[in-house]
C-alpha positions in Angstrom: 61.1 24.1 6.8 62.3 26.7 9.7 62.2 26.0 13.6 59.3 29.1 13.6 57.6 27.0 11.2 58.0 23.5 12.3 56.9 24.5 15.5 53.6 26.0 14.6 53.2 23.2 12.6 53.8 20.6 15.7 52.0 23.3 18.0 49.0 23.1 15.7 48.8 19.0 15.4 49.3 18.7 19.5 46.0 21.0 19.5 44.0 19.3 17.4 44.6 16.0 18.9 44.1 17.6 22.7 41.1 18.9 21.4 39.5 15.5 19.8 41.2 13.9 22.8 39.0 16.1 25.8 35.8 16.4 23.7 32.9 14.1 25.2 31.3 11.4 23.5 28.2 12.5 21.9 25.3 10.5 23.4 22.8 9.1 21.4 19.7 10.8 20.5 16.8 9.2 22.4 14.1 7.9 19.8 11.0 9.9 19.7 8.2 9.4 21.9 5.6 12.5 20.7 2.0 10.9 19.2 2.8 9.3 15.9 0.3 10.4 12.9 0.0 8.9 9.9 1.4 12.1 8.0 3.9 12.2 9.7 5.3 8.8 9.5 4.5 8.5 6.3 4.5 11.8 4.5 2.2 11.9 1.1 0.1 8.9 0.8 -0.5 9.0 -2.6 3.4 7.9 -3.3 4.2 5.9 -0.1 6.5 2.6 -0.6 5.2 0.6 1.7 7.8 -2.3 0.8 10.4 -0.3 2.2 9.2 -0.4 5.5 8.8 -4.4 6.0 12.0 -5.9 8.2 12.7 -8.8 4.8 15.1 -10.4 6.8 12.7 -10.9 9.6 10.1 -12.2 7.6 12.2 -14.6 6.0 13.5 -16.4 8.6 9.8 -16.1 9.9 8.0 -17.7 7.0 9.9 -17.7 4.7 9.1 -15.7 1.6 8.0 -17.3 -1.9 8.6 -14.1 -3.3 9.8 -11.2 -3.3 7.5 -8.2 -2.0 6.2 -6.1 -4.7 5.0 -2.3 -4.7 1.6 -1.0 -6.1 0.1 2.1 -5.9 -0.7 2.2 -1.8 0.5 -0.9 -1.0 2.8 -3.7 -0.9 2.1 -7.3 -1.5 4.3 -10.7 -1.0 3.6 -14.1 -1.0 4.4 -17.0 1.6 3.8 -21.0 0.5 0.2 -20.9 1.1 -1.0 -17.0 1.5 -0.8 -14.0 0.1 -0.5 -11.0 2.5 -0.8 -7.4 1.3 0.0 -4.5 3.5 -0.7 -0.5 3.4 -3.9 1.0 2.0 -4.2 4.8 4.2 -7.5 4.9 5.6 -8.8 7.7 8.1 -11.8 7.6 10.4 -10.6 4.4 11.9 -12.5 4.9 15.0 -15.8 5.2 13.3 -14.4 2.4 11.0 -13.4 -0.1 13.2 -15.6 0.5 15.9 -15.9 -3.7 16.7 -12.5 -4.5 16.5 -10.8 -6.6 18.3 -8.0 -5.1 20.6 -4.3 -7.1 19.9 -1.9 -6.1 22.8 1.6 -5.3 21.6 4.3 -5.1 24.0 6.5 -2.7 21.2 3.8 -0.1 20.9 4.3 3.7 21.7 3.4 7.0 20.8 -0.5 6.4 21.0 -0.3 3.5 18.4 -2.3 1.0 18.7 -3.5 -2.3 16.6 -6.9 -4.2 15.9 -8.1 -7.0 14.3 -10.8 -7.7 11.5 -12.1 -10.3 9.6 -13.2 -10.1 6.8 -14.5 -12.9 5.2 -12.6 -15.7 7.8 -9.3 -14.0 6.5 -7.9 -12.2 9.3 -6.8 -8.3 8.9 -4.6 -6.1 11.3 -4.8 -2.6 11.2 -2.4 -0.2 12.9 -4.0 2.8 14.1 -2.3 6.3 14.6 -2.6 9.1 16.8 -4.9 11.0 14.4 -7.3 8.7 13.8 -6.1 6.9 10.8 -4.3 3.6 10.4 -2.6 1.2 7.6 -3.4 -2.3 7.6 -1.7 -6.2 6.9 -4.5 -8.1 4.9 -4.1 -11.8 4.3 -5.7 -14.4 1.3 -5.6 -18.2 2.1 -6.6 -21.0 0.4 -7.2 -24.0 3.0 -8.6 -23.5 6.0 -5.1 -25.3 7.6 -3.4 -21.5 6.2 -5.4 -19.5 8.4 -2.6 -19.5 11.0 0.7 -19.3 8.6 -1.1 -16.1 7.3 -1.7 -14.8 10.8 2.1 -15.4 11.2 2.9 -13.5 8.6 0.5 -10.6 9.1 2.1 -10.1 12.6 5.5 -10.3 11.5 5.0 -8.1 8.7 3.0 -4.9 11.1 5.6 -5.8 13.7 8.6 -4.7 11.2 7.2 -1.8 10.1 6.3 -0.7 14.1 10.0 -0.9 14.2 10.4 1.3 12.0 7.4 3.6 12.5 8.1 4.3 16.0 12.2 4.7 15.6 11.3 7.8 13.2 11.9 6.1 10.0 10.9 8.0 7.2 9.3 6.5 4.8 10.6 6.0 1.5 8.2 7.2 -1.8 7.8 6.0 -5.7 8.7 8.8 -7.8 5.6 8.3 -10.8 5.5 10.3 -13.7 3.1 13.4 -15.1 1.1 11.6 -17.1 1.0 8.4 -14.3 -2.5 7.2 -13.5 -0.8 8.0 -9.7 -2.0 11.2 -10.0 -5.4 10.4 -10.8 -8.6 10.1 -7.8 -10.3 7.1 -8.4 -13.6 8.5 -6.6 -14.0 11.1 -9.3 -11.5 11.2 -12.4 -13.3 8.8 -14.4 -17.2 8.5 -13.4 -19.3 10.4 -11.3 -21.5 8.5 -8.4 -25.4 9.2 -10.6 -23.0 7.2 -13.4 -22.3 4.4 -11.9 -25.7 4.3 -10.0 -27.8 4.1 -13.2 -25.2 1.2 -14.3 -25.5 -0.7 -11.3 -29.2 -0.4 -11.0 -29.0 1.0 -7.5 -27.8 4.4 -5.8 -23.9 4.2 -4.5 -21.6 6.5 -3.6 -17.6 6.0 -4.0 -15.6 5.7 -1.1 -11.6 5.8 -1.5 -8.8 5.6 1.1 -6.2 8.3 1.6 -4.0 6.8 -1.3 -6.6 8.0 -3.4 -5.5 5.0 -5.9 -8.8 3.0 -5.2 -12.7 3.2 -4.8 -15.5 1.3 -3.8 -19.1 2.1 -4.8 -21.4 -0.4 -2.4 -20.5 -2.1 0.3 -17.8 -5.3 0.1 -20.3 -7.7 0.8 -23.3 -6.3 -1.6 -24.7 -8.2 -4.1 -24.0 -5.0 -6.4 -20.4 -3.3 -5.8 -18.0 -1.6 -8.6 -14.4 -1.4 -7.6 -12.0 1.0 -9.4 -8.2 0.4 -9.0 -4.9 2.0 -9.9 -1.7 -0.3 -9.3 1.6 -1.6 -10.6 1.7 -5.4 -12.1 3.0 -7.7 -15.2 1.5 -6.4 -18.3 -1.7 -8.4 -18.3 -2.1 -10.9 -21.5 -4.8 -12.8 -22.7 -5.3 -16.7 -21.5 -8.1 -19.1 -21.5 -10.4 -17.2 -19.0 -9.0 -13.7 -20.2 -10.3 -12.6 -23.1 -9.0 -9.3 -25.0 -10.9 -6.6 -26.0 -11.0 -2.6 -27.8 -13.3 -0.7 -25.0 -13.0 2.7 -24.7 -10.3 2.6 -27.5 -8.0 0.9 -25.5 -7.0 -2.9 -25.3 -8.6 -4.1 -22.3 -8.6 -7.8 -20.8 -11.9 -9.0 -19.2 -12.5 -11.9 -16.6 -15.9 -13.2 -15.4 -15.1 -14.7 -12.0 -17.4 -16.0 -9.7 -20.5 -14.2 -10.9 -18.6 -11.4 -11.1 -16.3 -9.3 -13.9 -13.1 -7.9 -13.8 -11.8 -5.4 -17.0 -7.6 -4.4 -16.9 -6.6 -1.9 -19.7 -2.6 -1.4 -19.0 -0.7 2.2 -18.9 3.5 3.4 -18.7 5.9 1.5 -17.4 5.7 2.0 -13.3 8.0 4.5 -11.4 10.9 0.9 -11.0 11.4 -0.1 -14.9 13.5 -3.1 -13.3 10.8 -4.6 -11.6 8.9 -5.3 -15.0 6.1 -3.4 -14.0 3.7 -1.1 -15.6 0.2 0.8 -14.4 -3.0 -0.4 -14.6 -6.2 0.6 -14.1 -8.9 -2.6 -12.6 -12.4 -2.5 -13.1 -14.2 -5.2 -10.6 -17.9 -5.4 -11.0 -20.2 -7.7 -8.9 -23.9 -7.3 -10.3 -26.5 -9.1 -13.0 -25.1 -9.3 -16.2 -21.9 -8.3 -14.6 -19.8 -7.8 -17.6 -22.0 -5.9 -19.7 -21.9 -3.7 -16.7 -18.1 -3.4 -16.4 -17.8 -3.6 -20.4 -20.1 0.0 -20.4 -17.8 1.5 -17.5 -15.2 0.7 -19.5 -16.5 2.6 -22.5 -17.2 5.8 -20.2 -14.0 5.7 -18.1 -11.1 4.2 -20.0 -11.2 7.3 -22.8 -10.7 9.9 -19.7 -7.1 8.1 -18.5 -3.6 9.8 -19.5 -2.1 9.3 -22.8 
């Protein structure tokens, strides 16, 4: 190498380095502090992950975790020794919704969030609302009255996580289903219409869904008549002792009277993470007279109108 060269070489090293040298530290971008909507936190609702936004080493240490939380179609679910707690499930109109709620001061909320409690049932639900009027929710299952306050535990920890997240501008991660995936479906109106299920349930309802579109309610949760439609991701149901298996609609299906009531599962594809061991189904609940006869004859209508 010449003395021109080698010193354009050196020249060129001793100006990079005085250049990395004198530039100033970049400062860290300040996290966001605009209203936070649910759309924008969470993008589509129809494909949200809601498992990815839970803190799982918080939680642990917390409760800790009998198992390992587990996606569905607009939610997340995860057990703790002595409750189940399930978290998601897009709803708008949360004003008009939860218009008696109960106020829970958080010191870790901003951007116009805010969180309420529900009960429903003596099980205690918390629902984080958004800026535009909609919200997500922790829901909790207990057995013995001496759960109430692990589950309440575990609720809180689980909607503080995802605040974490939420207000630090975390995306939220989404389940990639297929074409033919019953994800894609509404479950107000791909498989019944409302004067259907009316004349089945022997009085006049109307469906009402969330924003995940991936379940729907015609009656009221507390009625002595409701149908309940769901799409989700589980074990491939089988039958048992209280299961029995069925051909409805030409597909196998597994029915379940339960406490007066009736539940029918027909299975679909494999779900969106084959490692999990999951597939789709879709889950008929009725509560009415003759409550399986009922579900049995939705079947028959509805489960010829899913994907192949």
């Amino acid at each position: 190498m010449g003395r021109s060269t080698a010193f354009a070489v050196l020249t060129a090293a001793v100006l990079v380095l005085t250049g990395c040298a004198a530039a100033p530290p970049v400062a860290p971008a300040p996290p966001p502090s605009s209203p936070l909507t649910l759309r924008e936190a969470l993008g589509d609702p129809t494909t949200v992950d809601f498992c990815g936004l839970l803190d799982l080493p918080d939680l642990d240490d917390a409760l800790p975790l009998e198992s390992r939380p587990s996606p569905s179609m607009g939610s997340c679910s995860f057990r703790t020794k002595n409750a189940l707690i399930s978290f998601g499930f897009p709803e708008d109109r949360a004003q008009e919704r939860l218009a008696g709620a109960t106020p829970v001061a958080r010191q870790d909320l901003s951007r116009d969030l805010r969180v309420v409690r529900t009960d429903l049932e003596g099980q205690p639900l918390l629902h984080l609302v958004f800026a535009d009027d909609s919200s997500i929710r922790v829901g909790t299952f207990f057995t013995s009255p001496g759960s109430a306050s692990e589950a309440l535990t575990a609720a809180t920890k689980t909607l503080e996580g995802a605040v974490r997240s939420l207000v630090a501008g975390k995306q939220a991660a989404h389940l990639g289903y297929r074409e033919n995936s019953l994800a894609r479906l509404d479950a107000c109106s791909a498989l019944w219409s409302d004067a259907e299920v009316s004349a089945r349930l022997g009085t006049a309802v109307a469906g009402k869904g969330d924003l995940s579109r991936h379940r729907c309610f015609w009656g009221e949760q507390a009625a002595d008549r409701l149908v309940r439609l769901e799409f989700g991701l589980g074990p491939r149901p089988k039958a048992a002792a209280s299961v029995q298996e069925e051909t409805l609609g030409g597909r196998k299906s597994f029915v379940q009277e339960i406490s007066g009531g009736c539940t029918v599962r027909t299975s679909h594809i494999e779900g969106p993470g084959a490692s999990r061991n999951q597939v789709e189904h879709a889950l008929l609940a009725v509560q009415a007279p003759n409550a399986c006869d009922v579900a049995r004859e939705l079947a028959n209508v509805a489960w010829p109108k899913l994907p192949a």
